[in-house]
C-alpha positions in Angstrom: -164.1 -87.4 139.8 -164.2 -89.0 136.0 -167.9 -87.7 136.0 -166.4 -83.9 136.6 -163.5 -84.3 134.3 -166.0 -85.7 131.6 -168.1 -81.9 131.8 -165.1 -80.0 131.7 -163.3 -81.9 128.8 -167.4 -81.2 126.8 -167.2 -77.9 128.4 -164.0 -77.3 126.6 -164.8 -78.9 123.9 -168.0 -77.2 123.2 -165.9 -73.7 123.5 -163.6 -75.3 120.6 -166.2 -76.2 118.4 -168.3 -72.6 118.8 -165.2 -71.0 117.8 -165.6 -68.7 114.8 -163.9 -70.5 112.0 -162.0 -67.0 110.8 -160.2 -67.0 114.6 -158.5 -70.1 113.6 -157.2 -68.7 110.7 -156.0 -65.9 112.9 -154.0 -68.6 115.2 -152.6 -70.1 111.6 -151.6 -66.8 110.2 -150.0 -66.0 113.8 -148.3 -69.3 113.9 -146.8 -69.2 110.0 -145.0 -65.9 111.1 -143.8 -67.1 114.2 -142.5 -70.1 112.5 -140.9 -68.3 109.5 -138.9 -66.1 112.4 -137.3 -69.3 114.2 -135.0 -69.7 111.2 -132.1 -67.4 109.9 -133.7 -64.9 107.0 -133.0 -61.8 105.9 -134.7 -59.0 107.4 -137.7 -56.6 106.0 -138.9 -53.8 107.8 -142.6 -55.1 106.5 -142.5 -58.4 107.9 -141.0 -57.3 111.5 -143.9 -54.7 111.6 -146.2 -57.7 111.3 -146.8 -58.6 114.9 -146.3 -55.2 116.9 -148.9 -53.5 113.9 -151.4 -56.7 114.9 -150.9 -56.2 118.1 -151.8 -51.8 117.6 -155.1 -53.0 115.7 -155.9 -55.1 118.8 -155.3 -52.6 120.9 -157.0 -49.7 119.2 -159.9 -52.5 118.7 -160.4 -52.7 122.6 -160.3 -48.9 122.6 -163.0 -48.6 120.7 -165.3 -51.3 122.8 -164.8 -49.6 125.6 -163.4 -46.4 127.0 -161.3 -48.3 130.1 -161.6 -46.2 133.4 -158.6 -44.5 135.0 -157.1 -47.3 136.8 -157.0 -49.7 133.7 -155.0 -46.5 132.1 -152.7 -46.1 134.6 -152.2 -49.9 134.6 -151.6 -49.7 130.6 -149.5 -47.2 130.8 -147.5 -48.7 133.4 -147.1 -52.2 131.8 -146.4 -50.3 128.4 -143.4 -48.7 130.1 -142.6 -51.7 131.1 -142.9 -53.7 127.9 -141.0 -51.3 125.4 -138.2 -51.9 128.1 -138.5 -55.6 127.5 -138.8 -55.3 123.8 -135.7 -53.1 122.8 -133.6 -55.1 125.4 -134.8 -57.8 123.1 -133.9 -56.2 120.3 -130.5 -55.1 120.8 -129.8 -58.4 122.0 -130.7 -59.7 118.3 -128.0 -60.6 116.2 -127.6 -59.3 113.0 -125.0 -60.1 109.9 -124.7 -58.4 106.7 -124.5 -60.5 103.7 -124.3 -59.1 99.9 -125.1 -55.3 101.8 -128.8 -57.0 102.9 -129.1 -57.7 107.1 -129.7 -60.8 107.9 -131.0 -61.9 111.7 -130.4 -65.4 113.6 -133.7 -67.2 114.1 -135.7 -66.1 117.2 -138.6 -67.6 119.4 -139.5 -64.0 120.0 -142.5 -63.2 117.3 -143.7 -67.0 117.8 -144.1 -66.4 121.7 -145.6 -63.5 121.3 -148.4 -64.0 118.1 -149.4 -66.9 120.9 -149.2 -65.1 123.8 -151.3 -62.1 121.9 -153.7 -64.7 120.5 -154.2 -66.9 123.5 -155.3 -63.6 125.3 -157.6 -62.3 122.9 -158.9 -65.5 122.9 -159.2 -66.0 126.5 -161.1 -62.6 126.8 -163.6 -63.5 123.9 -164.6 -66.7 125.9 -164.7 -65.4 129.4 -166.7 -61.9 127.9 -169.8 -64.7 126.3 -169.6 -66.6 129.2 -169.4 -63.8 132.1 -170.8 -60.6 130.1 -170.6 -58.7 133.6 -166.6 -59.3 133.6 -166.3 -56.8 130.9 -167.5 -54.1 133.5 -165.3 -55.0 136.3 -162.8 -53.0 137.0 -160.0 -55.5 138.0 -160.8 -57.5 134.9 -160.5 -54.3 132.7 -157.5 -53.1 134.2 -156.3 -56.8 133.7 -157.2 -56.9 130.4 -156.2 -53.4 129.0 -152.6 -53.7 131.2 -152.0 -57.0 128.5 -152.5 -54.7 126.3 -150.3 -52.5 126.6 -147.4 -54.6 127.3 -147.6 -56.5 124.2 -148.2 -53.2 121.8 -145.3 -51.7 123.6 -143.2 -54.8 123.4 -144.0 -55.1 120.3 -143.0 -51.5 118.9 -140.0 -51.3 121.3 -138.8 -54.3 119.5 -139.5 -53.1 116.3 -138.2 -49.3 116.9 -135.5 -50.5 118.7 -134.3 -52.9 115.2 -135.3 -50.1 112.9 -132.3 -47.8 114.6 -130.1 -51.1 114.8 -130.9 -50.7 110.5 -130.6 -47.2 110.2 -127.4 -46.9 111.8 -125.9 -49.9 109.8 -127.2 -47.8 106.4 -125.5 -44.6 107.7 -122.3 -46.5 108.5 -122.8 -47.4 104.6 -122.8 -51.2 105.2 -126.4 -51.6 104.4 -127.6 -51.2 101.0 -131.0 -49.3 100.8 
């Protein structure tokens, strides 16, 4: 028993250590902007586009490694439905004060969760594709992978459309400076 949880912990650790140095300063940049969100601040449209415009590249990335078949589609589209539902409800649910005409927002663990959640998959998918290259042709897998997808670009944007309107219709009530 030791003797197999000695190869898994080298196993792991040899994963680790093969990592590309640049995707850990992808987890860093993640994790500074999920940290900056858990405290009060006032709000830019620029830095809530962050996440949901990483999470887009991502997506448009995987796009371009491989046109998914019809059932990882339907799953993305399905689980993108059902992650812009999850990210306006998220956002509405966001409070928001105005201070000096500028909109301020409470801290959230939202962006934090999902920069990990985002990363850890990514990363997940790298390791498994060089381990198991014949994953990346399996249909389950694909419709797996791409259905992430699409719930976290969705969730993403449906948070950050659903905020934008919150803004706009603050600025046409006039209590918003531009």
């Amino acid at each position: 028993m030791v003797a197999a949880m000695t190869d898994v912990l080298n196993y792991a650790l040899g994963i680790l250590t093969h990592t590309p140095w640049w995707v850990w300063l992808i987890l860093l940049a993640v994790t500074a902007l999920g940290l900056r969100d858990l405290r009060p601040r006032r709000l830019s449209p620029y830095g809530m586009a962050a996440l949901p415009l990483v999470s887009l590249i991502l997506t448009l990335l995987g796009l371009m490694r491989a046109v998914p078949p019809w059932p990882a589609l339907a799953t993305w589209a399905l689980l993108a439905m059902l992650g812009a539902y999850v990210g306006t409800a998220r956002a509405s649910r966001r409070q928001m004060t105005l201070v000096d005409g500028q909109i301020h927002v409470t801290g959230s663990w939202f962006s934090l969760g999902l920069g990990w959640a985002i990363f850890a998959v990514q990363y997940a998918q790298g390791v498994l594709g060089a381990i198991i290259p014949g994953l990346r042709a399996d249909p389950l897998w694909l419709a797996a992978t791409f259905g992430f997808s699409g719930f976290t670009l969705a969730l993403g944007l449906g948070w950050l459309v659903r905020m934008l309107q919150r803004i706009r219709a603050l600025r046409q009530a006039g209590l918003v400076t531009p």
